[in-house]
C-alpha positions in Angstrom: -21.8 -3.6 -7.2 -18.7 -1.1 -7.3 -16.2 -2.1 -5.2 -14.4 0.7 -3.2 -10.7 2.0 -3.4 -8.5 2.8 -0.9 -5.8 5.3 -1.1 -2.1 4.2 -0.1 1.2 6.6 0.6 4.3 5.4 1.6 5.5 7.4 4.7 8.7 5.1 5.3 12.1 4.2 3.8 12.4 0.6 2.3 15.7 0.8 3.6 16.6 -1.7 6.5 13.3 -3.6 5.4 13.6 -7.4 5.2 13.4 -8.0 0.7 9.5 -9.8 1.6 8.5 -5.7 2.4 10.3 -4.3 -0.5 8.7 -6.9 -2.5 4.9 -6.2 -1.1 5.6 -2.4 -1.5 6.5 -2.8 -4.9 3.7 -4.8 -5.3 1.2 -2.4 -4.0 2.8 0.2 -7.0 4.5 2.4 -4.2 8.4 3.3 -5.4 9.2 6.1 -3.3 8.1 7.9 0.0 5.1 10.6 -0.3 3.7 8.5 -3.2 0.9 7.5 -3.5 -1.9 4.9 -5.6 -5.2 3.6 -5.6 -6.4 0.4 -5.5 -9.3 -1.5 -5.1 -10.9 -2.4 -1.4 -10.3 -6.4 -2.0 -8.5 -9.2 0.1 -5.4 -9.5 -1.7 -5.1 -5.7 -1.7 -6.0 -5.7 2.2 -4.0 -8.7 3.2 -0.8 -7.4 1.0 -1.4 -3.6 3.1 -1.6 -5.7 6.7 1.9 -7.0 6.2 3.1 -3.4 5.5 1.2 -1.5 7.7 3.8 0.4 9.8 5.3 1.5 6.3 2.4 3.3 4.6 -0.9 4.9 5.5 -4.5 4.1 4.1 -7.0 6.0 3.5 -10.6 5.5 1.7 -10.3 7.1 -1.4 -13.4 9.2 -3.3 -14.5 8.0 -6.4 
């Protein structure tokens, strides 16, 4: 079973952001706005996107 990926950009600053955003931001690979990565459609993925929502958009990605 292939597991789906979802596409992630960062669309706001880190700055002003508590260091627990920064840190899940950095986590997701995002360093700068406009960038962006894929990663896989998993729990840790999705619950590390929840707590940053209002800082990046997601998308489903093609594979």
């Amino acid at each position: 079973m292939a597991v789906s990926k979802l596409k992630i950009t960062q669309v706001r600053s880190l700055i002003s952001q508590c260091k627990r955003n920064r840190d899940v931001v950095k986590g997701l690979g995002l360093t700068r706005v406009g960038k962006s990565v894929v990663v896989e459609n998993t729990p840790a993925f999705r619950g590390m996107i929840k707590k940053v929502i209002h800082l990046v958009k997601v998308e489903e990605a093609d594979v």
